[in-house]
C-alpha positions as CSV (number, residue, x, y, z in Angstrom):
1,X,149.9,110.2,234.6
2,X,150.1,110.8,238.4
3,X,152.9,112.0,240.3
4,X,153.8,108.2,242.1
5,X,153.9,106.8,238.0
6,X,155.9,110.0,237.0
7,X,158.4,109.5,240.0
8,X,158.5,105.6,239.1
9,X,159.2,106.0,235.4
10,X,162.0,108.5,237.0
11,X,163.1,106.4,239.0
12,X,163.8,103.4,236.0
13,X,165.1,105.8,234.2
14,X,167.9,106.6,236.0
15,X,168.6,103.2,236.1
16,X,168.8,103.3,232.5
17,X,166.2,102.3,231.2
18,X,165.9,104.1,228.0
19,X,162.2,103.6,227.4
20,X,161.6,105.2,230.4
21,X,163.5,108.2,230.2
22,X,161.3,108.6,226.6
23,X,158.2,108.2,228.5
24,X,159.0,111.3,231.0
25,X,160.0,113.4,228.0
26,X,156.6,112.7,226.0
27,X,155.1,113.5,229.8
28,X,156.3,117.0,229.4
29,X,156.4,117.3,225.6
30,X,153.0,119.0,225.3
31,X,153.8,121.9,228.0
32,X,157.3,122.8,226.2
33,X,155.7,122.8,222.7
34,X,153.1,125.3,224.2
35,X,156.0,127.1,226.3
36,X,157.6,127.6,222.8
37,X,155.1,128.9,220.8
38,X,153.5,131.1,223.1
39,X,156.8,132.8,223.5
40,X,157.9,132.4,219.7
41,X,159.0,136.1,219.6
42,X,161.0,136.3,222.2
43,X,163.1,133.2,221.8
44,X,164.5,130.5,219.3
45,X,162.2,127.6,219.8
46,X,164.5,124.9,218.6
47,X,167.2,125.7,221.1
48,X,164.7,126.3,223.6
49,X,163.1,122.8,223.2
50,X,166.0,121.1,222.8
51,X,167.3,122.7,225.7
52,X,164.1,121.7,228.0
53,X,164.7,117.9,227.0
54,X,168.0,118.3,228.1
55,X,167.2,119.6,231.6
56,X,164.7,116.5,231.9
57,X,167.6,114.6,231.4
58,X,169.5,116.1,233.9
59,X,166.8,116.1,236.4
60,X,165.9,112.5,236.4
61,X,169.0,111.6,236.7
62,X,169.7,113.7,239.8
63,X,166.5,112.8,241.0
64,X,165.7,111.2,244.7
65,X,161.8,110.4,245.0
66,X,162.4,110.8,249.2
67,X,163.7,114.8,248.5
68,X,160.2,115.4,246.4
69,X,158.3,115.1,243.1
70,X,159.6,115.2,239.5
71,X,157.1,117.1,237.9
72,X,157.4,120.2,240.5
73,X,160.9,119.6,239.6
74,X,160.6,120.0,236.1
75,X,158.4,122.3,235.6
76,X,160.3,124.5,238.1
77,X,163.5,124.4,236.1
78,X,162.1,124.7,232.7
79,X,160.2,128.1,234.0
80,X,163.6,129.1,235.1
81,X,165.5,128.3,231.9
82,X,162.5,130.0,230.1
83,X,162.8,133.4,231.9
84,X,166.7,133.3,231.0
85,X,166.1,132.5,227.5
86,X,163.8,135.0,226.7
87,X,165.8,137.3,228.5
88,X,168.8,135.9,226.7
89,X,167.2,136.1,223.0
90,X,166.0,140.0,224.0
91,X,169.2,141.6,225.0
92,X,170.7,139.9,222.0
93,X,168.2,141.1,219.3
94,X,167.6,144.5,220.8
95,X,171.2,145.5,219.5
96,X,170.2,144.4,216.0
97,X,168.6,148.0,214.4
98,X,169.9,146.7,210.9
99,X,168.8,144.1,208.8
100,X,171.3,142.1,206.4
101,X,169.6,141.2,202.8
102,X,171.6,139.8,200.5
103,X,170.1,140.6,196.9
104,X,171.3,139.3,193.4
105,X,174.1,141.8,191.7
106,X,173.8,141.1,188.5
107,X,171.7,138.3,186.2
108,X,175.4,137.5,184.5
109,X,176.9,136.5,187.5
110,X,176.8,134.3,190.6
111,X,177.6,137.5,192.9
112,X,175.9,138.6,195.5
113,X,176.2,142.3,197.2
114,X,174.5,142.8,200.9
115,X,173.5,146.3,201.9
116,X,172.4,147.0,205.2
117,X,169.0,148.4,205.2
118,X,167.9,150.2,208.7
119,X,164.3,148.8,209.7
120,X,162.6,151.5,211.3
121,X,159.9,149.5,212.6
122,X,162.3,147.4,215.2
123,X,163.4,151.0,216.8
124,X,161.1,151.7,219.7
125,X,161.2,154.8,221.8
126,X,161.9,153.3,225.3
127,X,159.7,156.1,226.8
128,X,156.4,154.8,224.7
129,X,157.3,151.0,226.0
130,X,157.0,152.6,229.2
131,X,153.8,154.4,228.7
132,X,152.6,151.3,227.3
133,X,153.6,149.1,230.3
134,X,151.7,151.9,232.3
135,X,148.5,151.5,230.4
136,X,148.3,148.1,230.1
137,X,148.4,147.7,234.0
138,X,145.7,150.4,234.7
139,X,143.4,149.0,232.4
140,X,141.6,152.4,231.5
141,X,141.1,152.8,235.2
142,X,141.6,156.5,236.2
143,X,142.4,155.6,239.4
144,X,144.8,153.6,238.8
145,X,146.6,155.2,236.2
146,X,146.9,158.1,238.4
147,X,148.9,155.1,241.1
148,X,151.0,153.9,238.4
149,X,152.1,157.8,237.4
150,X,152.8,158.6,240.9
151,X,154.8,155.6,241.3
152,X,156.9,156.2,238.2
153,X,158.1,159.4,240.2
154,X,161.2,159.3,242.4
155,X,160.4,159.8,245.7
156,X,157.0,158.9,245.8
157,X,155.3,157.7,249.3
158,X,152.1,155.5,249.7
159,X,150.8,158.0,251.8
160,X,151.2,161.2,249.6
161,X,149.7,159.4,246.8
162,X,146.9,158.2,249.2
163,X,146.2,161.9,250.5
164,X,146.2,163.3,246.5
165,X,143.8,160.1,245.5
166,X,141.8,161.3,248.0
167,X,141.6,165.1,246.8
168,X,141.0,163.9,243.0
169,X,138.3,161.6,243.7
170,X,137.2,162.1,247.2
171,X,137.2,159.8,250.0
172,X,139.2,159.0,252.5
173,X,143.0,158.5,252.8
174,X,143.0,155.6,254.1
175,X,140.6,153.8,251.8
176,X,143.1,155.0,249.2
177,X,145.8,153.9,251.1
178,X,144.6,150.7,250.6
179,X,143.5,150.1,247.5
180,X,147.3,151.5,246.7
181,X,148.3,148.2,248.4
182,X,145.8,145.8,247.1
183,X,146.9,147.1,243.4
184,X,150.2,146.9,244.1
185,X,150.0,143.2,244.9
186,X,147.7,143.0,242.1
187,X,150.4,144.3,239.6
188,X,153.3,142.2,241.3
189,X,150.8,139.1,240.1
190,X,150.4,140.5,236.6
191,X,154.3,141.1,236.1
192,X,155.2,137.8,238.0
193,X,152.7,135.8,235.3
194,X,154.0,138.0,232.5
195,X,157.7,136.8,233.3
């Protein structure tokens, strides 16, 4: 479906007709089903589905095809309520170090006790999710594993870090200096996708 039918259907819908409005949601249905399960650990997908169907909702009926295109529209807020969901979901389970199992007290009796049972896998050291962050961007490149540290320093200046690239693995400043930018817009891509 093109964006003139998808602006169309919009536009009956917000007339209310019902049919419609189902039509644009099974439009989108495929990329939120994806959206969810790609991101399965880092959100709860029923609320996050249910919550995408409600913003299609919302957007169709505040939609005006003169101002612009439904799907840009769409897919623009759902990214947006995706980022804050995930970041939602994290901050909320990065508190949670203990587990609650509830286990059977007695064969006799209906009771149940719950002990709290510390999982030792879900406690990260911050400072090895960093190292990890570091690695994955340099991709085993020396070079650019030797950027990365020097940016992790306070302080740090493009041009320093140019003049020491150029000391550890020769050539000139400059050059350096350059590929310092071109990875640096090369990791704001990565991060920006990652998001």
């Amino acid at each position: 479906m093109n964006k003139q039918q998808l602006n169309n259907l919009a536009t009956k819908a917000k007339n209310g007709d019902s049919d419609a409005m189902w039509e644009v949601k099974y439009h989108f249905q495929k990329m939120i089903h994806q959206m969810s399960e790609y991101n399965r650990n880092r959100l709860n997908q029923a609320d996050f589905e249910d919550e995408c169907f409600k913003i299609i909702e919302e957007t169709v009926m505040r939609f005006e095809a003169e101002k612009g295109d439904l799907p840009q529209l769409v897919v623009n807020f759902i990214k947006r309520r995706l980022g804050r969901t995930t970041k939602r979901y994290s901050t909320k389970t990065k508190a949670d170090e203990y587990v609650t199992v509830s286990m059977v007290h007695n064969e006799n009796t209906d009771g149940y006790m719950e002990f709290e049972i510390q999982d030792d896998l879900a406690i990260v050291d911050k400072d090895l999710m960093y190292n990890e962050r570091i690695t994955g961007l340099a991709a085993g490149d020396s070079k650019k594993l030797a950027i990365l540290k020097a940016w992790s320093e306070p302080g740090h200046s493009v041009t320093a870090t140019a003049q020491e690239l150029a000391l550890l693995f020769g050539g000139k400043a400059e050059s350096h200096r350059k590929s310092i930018t071109r990875f640096r817009s090369d990791c704001q891509k990565a991060l920006a996708c990652a998001i």
